[in-house]
C-alpha positions as a Markdown table, in Angstrom:
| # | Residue | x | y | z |
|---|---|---|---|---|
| 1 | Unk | 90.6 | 122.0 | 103.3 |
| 2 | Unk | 92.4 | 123.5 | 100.6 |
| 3 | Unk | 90.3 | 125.9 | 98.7 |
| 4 | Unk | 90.9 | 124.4 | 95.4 |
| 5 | Unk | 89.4 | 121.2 | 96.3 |
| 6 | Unk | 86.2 | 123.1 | 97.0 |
| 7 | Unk | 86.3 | 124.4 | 94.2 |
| 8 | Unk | 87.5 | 122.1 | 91.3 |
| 9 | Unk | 83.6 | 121.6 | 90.1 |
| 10 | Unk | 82.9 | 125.3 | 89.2 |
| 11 | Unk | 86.6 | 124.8 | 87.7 |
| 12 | Unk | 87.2 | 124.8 | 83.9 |
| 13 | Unk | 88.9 | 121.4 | 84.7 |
| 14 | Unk | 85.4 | 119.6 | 85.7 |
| 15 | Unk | 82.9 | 118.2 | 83.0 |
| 16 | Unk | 79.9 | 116.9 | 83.6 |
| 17 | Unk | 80.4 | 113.7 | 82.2 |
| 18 | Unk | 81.9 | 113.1 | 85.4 |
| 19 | Unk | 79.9 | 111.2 | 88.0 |
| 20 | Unk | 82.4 | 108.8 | 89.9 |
| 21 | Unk | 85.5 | 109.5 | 91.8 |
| 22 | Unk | 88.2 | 107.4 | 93.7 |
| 23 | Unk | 89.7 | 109.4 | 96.7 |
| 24 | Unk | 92.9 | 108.7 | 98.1 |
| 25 | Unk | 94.1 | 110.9 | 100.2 |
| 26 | Unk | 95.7 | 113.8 | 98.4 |
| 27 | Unk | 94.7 | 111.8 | 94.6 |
| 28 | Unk | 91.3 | 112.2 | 93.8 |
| 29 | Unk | 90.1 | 110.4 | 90.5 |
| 30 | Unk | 87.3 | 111.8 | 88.3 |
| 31 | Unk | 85.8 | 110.1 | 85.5 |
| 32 | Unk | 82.3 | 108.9 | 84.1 |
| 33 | Unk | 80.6 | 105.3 | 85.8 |
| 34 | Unk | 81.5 | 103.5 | 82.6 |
| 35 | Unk | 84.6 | 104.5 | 82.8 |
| 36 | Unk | 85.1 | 102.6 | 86.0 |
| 37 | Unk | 87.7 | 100.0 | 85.1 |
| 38 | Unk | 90.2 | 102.5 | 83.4 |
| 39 | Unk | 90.1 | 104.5 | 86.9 |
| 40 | Unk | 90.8 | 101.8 | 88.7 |
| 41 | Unk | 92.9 | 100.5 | 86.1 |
| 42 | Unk | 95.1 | 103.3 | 86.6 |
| 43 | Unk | 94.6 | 103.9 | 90.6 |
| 44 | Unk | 96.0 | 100.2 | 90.6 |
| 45 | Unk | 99.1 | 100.8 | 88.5 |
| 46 | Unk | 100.0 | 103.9 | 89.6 |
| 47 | Unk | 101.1 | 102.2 | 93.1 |
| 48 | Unk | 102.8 | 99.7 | 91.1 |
| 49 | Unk | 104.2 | 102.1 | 88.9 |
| 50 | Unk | 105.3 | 105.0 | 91.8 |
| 51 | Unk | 106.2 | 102.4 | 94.4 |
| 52 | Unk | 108.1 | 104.7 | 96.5 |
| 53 | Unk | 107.0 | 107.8 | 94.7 |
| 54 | Unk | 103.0 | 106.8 | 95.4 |
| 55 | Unk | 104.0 | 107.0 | 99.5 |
| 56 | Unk | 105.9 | 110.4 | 99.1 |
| 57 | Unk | 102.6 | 111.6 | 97.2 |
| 58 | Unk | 100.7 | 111.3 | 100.2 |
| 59 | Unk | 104.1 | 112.2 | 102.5 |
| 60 | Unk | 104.1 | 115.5 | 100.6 |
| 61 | Unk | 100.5 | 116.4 | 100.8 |
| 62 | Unk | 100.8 | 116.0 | 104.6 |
| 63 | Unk | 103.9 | 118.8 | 104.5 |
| 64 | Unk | 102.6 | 120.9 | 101.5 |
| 65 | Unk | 98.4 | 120.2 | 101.6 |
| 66 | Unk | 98.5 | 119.9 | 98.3 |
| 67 | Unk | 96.3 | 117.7 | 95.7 |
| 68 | Unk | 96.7 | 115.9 | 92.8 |
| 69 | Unk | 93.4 | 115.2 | 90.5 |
| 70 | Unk | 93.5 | 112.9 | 87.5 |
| 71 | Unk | 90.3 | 113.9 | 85.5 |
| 72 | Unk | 89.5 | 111.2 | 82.9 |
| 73 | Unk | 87.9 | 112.8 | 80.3 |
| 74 | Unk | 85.4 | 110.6 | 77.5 |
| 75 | Unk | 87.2 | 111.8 | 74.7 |
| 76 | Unk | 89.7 | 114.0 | 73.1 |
| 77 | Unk | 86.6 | 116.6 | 72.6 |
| 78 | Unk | 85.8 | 117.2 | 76.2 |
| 79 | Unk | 89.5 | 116.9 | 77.0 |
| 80 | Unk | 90.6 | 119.8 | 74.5 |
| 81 | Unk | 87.4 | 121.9 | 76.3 |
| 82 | Unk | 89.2 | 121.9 | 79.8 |
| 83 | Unk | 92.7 | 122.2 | 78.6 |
| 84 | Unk | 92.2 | 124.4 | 74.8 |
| 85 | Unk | 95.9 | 124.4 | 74.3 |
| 86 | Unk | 96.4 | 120.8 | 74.4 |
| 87 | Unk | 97.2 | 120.5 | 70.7 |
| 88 | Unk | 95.6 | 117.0 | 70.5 |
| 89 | Unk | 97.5 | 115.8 | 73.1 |
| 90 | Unk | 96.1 | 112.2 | 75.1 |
| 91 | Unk | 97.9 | 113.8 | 78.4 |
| 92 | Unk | 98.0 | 117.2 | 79.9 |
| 93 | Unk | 98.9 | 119.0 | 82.8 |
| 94 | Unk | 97.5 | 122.3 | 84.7 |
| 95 | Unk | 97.0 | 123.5 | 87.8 |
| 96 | Unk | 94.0 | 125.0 | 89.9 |
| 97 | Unk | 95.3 | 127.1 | 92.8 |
| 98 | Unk | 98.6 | 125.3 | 94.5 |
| 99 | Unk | 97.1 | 121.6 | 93.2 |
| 100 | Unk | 97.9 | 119.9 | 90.2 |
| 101 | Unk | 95.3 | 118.6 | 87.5 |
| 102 | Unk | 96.1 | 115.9 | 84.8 |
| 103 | Unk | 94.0 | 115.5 | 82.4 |
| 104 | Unk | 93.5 | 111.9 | 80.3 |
| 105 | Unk | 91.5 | 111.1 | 77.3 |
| 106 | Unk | 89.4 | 108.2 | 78.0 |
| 107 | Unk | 90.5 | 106.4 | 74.7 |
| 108 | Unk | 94.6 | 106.4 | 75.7 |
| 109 | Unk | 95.8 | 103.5 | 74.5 |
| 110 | Unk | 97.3 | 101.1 | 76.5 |
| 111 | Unk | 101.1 | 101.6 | 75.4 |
| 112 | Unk | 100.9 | 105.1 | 76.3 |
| 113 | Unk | 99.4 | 104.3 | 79.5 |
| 114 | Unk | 103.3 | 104.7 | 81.1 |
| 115 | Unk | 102.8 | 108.5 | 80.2 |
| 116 | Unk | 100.1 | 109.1 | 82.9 |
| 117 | Unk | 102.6 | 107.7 | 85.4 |
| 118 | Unk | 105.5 | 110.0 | 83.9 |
| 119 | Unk | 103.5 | 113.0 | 84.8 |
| 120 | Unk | 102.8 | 112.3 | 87.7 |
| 121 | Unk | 106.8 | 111.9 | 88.4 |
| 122 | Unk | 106.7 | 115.2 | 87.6 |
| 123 | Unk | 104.3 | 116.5 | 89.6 |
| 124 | Unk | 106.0 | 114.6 | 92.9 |
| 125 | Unk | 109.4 | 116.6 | 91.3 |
| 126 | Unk | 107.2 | 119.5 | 91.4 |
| 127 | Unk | 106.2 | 119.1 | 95.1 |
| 128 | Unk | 109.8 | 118.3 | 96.1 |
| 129 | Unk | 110.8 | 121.5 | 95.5 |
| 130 | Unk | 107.9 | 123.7 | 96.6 |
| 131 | Unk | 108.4 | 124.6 | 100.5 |
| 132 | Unk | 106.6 | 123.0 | 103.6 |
| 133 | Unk | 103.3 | 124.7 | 104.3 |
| 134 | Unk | 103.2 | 125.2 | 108.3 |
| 135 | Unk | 99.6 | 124.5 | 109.6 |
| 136 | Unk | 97.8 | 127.1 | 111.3 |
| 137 | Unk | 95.8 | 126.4 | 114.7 |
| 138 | Unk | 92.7 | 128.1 | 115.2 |
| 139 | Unk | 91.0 | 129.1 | 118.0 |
């Protein structure tokens, strides 16, 4: 397992607002119960959105064991605590060890719901050009 993924709740990125998840694979969604229908909202749209691009997600966690977590914050408060330079900002982007972390603000409206998906273009881009991580065998 890759160490970030053990430890993303000690991780300035986790609140504790969050008490839900959706796993898929290498995308792990974090967000608060009530919060339930945005997450799936956006685990939903994001196939439809990525078509191809969602498959090469989980193509290029298999070759690069990497992870990508949306955290969906409850407001632009807690939002601004795990990523301080945000500037206000509805969307940002950081990492945690070789995994990527995008943060949303529960209260995005829905015409800038396109901008989660346009990050996480990125991120694929991102992947594409990082090299193949060869698996180790142990004994």
């Amino acid at each position: 397992m890759n160490e970030s993924v053990s430890f993303l709740t000690q991780s300035n990125f986790y609140s504790p607002a969050f008490n839900a998840a959706i796993f898929d694979g290498p995308i792990r969604i974090y967000f608060a119960q009530y919060q339930e229908a945005m997450a799936l909202r956006i685990y939903f749209r994001m196939q439809d959105e990525l078509k191809d691009g969602y498959k090469e997600i989980k193509d290029l966690h298999r070759s690069r064991g990497r992870h990508l977590f949306l955290m969906i914050y409850p407001s632009l408060e807690t939002l601004e605590l795990s990523f301080p330079h945000s500037n206000g900002r509805n969307i940002c982007h950081g990492r945690l060890g070789d995994d990527e972390v995008i943060g949303i603000c529960g209260l995005l409206p829905d015409d800038k719901f396109h901008q989660i998906y346009e990050e996480i273009g990125e991120t694929i881009d991102l992947w594409r050009e990082t090299p193949e991580v060869r698996s180790e065998m142990s004994l």
